[in-house]
C-alpha positions in Angstrom: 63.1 -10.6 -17.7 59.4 -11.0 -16.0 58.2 -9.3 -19.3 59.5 -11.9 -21.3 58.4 -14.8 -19.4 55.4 -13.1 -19.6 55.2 -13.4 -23.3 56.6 -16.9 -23.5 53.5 -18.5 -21.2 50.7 -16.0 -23.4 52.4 -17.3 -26.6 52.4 -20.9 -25.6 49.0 -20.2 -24.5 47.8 -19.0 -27.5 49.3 -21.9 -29.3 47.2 -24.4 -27.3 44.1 -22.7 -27.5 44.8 -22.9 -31.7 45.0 -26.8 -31.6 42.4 -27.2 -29.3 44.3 -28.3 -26.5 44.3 -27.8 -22.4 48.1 -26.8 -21.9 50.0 -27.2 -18.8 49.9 -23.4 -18.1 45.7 -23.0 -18.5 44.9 -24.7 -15.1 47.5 -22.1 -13.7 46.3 -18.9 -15.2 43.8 -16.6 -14.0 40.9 -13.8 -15.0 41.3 -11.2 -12.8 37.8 -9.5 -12.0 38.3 -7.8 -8.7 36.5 -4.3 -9.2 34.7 -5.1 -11.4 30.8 -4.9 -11.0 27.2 -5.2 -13.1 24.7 -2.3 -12.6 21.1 -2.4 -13.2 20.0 -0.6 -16.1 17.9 2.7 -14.8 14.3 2.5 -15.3 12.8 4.9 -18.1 10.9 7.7 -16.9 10.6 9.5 -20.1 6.6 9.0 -20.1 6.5 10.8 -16.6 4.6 13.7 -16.3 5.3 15.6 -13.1 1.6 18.2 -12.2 1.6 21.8 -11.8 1.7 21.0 -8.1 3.6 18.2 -7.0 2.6 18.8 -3.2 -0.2 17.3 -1.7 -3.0 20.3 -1.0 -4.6 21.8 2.4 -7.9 19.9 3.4 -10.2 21.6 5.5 -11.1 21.3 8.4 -14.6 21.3 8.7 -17.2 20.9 5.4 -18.0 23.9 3.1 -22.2 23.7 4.2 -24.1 26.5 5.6 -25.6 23.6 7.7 -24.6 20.2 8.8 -27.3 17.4 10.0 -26.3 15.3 12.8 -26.0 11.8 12.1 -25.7 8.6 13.9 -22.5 6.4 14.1 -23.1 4.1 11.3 -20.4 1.7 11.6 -21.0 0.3 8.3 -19.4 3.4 6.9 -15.6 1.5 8.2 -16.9 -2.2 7.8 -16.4 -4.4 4.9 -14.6 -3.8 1.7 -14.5 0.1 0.1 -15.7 0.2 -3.6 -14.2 3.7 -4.2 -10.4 4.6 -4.4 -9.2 0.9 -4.6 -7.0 1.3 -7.9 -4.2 3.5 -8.8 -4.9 6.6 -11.3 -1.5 8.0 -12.1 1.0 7.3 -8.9 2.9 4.6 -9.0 3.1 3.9 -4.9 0.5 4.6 -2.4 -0.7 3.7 1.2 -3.7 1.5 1.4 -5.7 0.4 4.3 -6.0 -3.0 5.7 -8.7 -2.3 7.9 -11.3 0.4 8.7 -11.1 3.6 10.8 -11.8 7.1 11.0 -8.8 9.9 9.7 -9.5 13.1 11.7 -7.9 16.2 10.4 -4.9 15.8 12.7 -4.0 12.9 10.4 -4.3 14.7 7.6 -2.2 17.4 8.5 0.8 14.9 9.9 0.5 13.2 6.6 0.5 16.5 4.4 3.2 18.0 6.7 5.4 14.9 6.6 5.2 14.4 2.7 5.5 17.8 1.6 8.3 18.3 4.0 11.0 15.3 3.5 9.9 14.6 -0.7 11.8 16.2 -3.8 9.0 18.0 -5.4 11.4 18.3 -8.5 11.1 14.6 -8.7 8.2 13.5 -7.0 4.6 14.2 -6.8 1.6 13.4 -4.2 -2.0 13.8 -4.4 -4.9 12.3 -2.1 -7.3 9.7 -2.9 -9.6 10.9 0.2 -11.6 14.2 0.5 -12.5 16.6 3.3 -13.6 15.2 6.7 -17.8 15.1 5.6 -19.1 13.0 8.6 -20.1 14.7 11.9 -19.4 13.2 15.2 -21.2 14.6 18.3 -20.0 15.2 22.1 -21.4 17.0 25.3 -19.0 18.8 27.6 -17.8 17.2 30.7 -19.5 16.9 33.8 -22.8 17.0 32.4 -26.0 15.1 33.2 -27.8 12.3 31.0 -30.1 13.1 28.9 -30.8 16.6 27.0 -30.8 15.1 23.4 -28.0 14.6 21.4 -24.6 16.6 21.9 -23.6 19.6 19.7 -20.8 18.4 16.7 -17.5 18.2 17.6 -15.1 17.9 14.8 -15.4 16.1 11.4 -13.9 12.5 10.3 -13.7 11.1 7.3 -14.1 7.1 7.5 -12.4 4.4 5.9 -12.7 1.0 4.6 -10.4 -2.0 3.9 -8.4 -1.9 0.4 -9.0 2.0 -0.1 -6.0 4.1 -1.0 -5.1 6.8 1.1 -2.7 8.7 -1.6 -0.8 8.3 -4.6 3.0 9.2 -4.6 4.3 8.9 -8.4 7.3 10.4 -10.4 11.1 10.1 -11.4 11.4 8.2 -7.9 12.0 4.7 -6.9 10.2 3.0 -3.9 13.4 2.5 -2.1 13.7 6.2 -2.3 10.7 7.1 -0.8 9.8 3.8 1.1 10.6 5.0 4.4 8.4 7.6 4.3 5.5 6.6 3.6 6.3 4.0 6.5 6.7 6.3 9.0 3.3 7.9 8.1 1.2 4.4 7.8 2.6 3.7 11.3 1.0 6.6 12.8 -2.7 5.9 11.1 -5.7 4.4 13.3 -5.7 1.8 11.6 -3.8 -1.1 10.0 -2.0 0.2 6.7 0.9 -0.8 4.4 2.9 1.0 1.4 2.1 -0.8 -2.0 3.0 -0.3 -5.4 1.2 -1.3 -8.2 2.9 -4.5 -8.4 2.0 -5.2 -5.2 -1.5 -4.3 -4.6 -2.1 -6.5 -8.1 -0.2 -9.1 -6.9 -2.9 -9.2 -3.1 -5.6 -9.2 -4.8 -4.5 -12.0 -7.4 -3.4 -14.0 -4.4 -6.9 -13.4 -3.1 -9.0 -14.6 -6.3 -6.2 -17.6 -6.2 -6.9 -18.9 -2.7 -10.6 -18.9 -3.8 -10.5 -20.6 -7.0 -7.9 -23.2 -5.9 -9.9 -23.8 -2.2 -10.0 -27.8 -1.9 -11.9 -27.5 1.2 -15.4 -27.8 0.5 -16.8 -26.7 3.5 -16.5 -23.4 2.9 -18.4 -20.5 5.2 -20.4 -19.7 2.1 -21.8 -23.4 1.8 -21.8 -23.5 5.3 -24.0 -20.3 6.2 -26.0 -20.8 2.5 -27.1 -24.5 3.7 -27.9 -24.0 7.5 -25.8 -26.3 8.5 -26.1 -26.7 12.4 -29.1 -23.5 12.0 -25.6 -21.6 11.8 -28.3 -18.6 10.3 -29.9 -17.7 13.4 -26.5 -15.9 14.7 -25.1 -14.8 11.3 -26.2 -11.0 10.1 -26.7 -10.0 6.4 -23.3 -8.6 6.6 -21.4 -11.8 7.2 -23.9 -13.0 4.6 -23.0 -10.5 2.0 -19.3 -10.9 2.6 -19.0 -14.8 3.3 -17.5 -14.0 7.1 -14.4 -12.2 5.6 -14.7 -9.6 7.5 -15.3 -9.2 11.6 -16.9 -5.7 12.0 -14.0 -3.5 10.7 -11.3 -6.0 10.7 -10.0 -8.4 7.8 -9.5 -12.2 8.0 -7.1 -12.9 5.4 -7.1 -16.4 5.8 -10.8 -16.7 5.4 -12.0 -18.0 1.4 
């Protein structure tokens, strides 16, 4: 009996819909669509190539020289913007530095250990965008006098400057996969740090070049320092100079055009 009432409102239903008409049962019938859901097509990772060796490799310790020159701190080394390593080569997600710092080679082994351990190498692949620790930093041994000349080397740092990629993680892998990660390691850096993709790190520094062209302000600290305004010169260095007072020693004002 329900079968055939059924049949009687879909035929009626069907006759309406023929002459164009809204019938009496149309307002009273409906789509059922519980269950059912729309998936996101999976990206393509056909053109992935995974390397030999997906891990990220051993750094040493201390530099492969039969003799290593003391130097002297050279804080321009962390200040300012870095020129090298500030573009992707082949990963798709990375780590990159908002500020400067040194890495020891504790870091580096926290951030090889961590990687290597929790990533699918099947999947995924790492590689560093940094070298082995090159600079030398000196120390004398506790309790003794002033004086005596500088101290005997130490350990080894490598140093690092805003906008430079720390490593590259790339593959059959999305960033949700792999976000947390990479979080976990950027936390535990000396400095500030923040996991990007390439979308991302594109989309910074087109933000950047955006505040600068569309800047309505025209006092700018370019125009400022370049006219002497208030003799602003006699406490400005060349570096705030050269980088328009975007930067304070290591650190990066973002708001600053």
């Amino acid at each position: 009996m329900i079968s055939l009432i059924k049949a009687a409102v879909g035929g009626l239903t069907g006759i309406c819909r023929a002459h164009g008409h809204q019938g009496v049962f149309h307002s009273h019938l409906k789509v059922l669509a519980a269950g059912l859901k729309t998936y996101e097509i999976p990206p393509d990772y056909s053109d992935v190539v995974l390397p030999e060796k997906p891990k990220l490799k051993f750094l040493n310790k201390v530099p492969n020289i039969i003799k290593t020159r003391k130097e002297m701190k050279k804080l321009r080394d962390i200040q300012g913007p870095s020129k090298i390593a500030n573009a992707f080569t082949t990963g798709q997600y990375a780590i990159v530095a908002l500020g400067g710092g040194y890495l020891h080679w504790g870091h580096l082994e926290m951030i090889r250990l961590t990687i290597n351990r929790r990533m699918d190498s099947r999947t995924t692949f790492a590689h560093w965008r940094i070298s082995d620790p090159y600079k030398p930093i000196t120390r004398k041994g506790l309790g003794q006098r002033m004086g005596g000349g500088k101290g005997a080397i130490d350990h080894y740092v490598i140093p690092i400057q805003y906008g430079r990629l720390i490593l590259e993680v790339g593959g059959k892998v999305e960033l949700g996969e792999i976000e947390h990660i990479l979080v976990e390691v950027a936390k535990k850096l000396p400095f500030p740090a923040k996991v990007m993709s390439r979308e991302d790190l594109a989309a910074m520094k087109k933000k950047q070049k955006d505040m600068k062209q569309n800047n309505q302000n025209p006092w700018t600290f370019k125009q400022i320092a370049q006219g002497n305004m208030l003799g602003i010169r006699k406490v400005l260095s060349p570096f705030d100079l050269r980088h328009h007072g975007c930067f304070t020693g290591k650190f990066h004002l973002r708001g600053r055009v």
